[in-house]
C-alpha positions in Angstrom: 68.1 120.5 94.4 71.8 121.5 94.8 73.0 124.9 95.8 76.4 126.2 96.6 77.1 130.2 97.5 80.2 131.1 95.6 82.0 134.5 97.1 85.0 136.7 97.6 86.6 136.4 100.6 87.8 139.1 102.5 91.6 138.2 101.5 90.9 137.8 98.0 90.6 134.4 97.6 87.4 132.5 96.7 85.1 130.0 98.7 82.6 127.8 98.0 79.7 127.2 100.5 76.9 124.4 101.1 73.9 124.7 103.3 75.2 122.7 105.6 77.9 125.1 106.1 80.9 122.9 104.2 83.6 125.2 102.8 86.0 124.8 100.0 88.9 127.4 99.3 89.2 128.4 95.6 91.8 129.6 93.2 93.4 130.4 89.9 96.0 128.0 90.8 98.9 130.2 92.4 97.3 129.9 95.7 98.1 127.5 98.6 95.2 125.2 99.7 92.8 126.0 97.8 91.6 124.1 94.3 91.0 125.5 90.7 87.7 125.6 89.5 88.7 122.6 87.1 89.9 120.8 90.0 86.8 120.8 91.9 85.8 119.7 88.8 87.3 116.8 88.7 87.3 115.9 92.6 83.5 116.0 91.8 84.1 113.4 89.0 85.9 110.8 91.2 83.8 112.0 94.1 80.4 111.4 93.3 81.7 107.8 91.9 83.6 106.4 94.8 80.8 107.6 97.2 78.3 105.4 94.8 81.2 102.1 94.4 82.0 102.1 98.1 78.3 101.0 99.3 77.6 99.2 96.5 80.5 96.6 96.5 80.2 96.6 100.4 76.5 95.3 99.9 77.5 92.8 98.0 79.9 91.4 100.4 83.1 92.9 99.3 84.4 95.8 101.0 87.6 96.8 99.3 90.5 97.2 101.2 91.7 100.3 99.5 89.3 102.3 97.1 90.7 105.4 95.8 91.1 107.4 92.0 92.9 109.4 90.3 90.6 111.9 87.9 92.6 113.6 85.1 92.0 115.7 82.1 94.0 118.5 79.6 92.9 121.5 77.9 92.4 121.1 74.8 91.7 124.9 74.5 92.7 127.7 76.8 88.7 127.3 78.1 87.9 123.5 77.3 88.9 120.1 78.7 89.2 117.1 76.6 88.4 113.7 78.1 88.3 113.2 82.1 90.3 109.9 82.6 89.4 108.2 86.1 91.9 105.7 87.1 90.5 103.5 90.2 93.3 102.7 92.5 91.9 99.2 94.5 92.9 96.7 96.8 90.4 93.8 96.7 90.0 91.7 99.9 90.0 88.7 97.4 90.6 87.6 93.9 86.4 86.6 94.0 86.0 90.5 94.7 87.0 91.6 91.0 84.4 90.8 89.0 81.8 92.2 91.4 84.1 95.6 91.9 84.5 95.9 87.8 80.6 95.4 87.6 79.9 97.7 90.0 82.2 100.8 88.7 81.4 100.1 85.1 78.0 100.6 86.3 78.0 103.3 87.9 80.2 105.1 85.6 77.8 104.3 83.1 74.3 104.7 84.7 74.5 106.3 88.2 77.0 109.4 88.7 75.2 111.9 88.6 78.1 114.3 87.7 79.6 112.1 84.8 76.3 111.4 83.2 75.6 115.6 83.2 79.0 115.8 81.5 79.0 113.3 79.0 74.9 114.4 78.2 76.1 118.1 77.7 74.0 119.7 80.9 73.1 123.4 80.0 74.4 125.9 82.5 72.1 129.0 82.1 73.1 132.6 83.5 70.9 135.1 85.1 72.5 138.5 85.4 70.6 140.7 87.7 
């Protein structure tokens, strides 16, 4: 189970809180160091893939020199993104690295984020309102 505690803070901004007490300033955009929630959005996006890509090339003998992503996306509406784009930005410790890297991020893109797949299957987000 995953559980956040979203609150006001007492200077107006927003923060996001996990159980083990990690913290993540929030926004509408016009504030300094802290992220839109579309943002997080997206950090979760490129997030929950690298974390998967990272040990999974490693245990296969390749541990990429430098693993990182861009995530992107536009509204399409005023309330509604259109696609999320992830762009991997890689430094392979050898040419004999690239086939297993590709393998590895196509897969997990396609069968083992747990955040992608919930967007791409449409997840329902149900409200309670004490």
């Amino acid at each position: 189970m995953a559980n956040v505690r979203v609150e006001r803070t007492d200077d107006g901004g927003f923060r996001a809180t996990n159980s083990r007490g990690a913290e993540v300033r929030m926004g509408s955009g016009d504030e300094e160091g802290a992220f839109t929630p579309v943002e997080l959005l997206l950090a979760a996006v490129g997030g929950c893939n690298i974390v998967t890509v990272e040990p999974l090339t490693a245990q296969r003998g390749h541990r990429l020199v430098r693993l990182a992503m861009t995530v992107e996306a536009q509204k399409v509406e005023s309330n509604l993104l259109g696609p999320v784009t992830v762009t991997y930005d890689v430094e392979l410790p050898a040419k004999e690295a690239e086939e297993v890297y590709r393998a590895v991020a196509t897969r997990v893109h396609e069968k083992y984020c747990t955040v992608t797949r919930s967007l791409q299957e449409g997840t329902e987000v149900r409200l309670e309102v004490p």
